[in-house]
ROTI-723247 format. One record per atom (N, C-alpha, C): x, z, y; residue in one letter. Coordinates in pm, whole numbers, plus 50000, padded with zeros to 5 digits. Layout:
N
XZYA ...
END
This chain:
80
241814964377530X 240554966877599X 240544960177736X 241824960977774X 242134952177908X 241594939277911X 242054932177842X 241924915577795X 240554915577773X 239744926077692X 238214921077697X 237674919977860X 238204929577895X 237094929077991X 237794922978113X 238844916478148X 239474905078195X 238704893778145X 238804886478039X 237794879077963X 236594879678034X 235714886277989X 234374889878052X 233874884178182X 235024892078289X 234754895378394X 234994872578441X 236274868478431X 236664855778403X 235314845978371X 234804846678271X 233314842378190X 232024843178332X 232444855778372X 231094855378476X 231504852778628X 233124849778671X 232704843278812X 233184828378774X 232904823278666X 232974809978631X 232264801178734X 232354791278772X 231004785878844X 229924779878730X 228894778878807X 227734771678706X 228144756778669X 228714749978788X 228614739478735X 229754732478606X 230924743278630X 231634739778544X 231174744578373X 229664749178336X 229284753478193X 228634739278159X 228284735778060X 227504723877990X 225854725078025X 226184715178073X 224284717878073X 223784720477933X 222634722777910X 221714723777823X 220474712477786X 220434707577724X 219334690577730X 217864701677683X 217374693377804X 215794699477799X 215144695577704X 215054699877575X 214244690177420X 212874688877483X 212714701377545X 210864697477544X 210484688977634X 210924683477741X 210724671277858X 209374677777946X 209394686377955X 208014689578041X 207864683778167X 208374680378224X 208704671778346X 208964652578329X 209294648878190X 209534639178197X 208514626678217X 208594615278207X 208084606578155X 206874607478081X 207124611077901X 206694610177823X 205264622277836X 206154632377891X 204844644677870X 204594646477743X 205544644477647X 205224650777512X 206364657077471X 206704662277365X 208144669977295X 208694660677229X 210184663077327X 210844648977211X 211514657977065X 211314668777056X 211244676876938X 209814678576860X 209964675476715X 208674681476647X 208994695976560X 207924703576518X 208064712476432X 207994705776265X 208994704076209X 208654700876044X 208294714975978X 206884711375832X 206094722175815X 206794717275694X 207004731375608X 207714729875494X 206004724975419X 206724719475296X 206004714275177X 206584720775026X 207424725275038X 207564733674903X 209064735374910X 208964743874781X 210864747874748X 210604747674606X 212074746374545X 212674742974425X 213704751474420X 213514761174294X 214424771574251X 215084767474164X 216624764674143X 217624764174097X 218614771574074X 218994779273943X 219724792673958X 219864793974085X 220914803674168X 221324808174260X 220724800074377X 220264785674387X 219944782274532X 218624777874504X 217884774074650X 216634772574659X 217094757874758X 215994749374701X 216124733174834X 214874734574888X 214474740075011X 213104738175103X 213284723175134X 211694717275133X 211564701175149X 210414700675231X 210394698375355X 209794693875464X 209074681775494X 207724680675574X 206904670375614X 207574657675665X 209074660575740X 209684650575812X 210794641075748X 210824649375605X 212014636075501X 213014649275520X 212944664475595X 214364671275584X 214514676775475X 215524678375404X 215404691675279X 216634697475312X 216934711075272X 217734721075284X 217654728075183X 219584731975143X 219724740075003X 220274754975071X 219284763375048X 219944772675054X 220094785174977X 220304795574990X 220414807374900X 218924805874824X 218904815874721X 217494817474634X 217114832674706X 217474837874788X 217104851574858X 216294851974990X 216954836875054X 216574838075197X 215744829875207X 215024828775295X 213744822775371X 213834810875396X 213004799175344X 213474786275426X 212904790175565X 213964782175649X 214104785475789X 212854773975864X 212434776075990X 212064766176074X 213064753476071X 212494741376090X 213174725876115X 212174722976235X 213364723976318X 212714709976441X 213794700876428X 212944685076435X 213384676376425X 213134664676595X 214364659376590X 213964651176710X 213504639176707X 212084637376765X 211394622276751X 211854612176764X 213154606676836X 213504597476869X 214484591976734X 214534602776634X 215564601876515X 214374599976431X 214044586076405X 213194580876273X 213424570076152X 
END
């Protein structure tokens, strides 16, 4: 219990600058003034015993369980 919260405590007088930044996808400030991320809108799924492949507006497809939800895809514009 010691070590967690040694850990913890360690984690939070970290300095900031030594964490990774984070890349701003949406650029609200940049240049462009647009999202260098898009939302891909699914276009259908394909049931295959046990898995399902969701297939997306942007060329993505994903296999996943036949239970769960195809998920959101953002895709990044600069990847065409």
């Amino acid at each position: 219990m010691q070590t967690i919260a040694l850990l913890l405590a360690g984690s939070l007088l970290t300095a900031p600058e030594d964490k990774p930044n984070i890349p701003d996808y949406f650029d609200g400030n940049g240049k462009s003034h647009q999202p260098k991320i898009a939302l891909c809108n699914l276009n259908g799924e394909d049931v295959n015993g046990p898995f399902k492949t969701c297939r997306y507006d942007c060329g993505e497809s994903l296999t996943i369980g036949v239970r769960l939800v195809c998920p959101f895809v953002l895709r990044d514009r600069r990847r065409r």
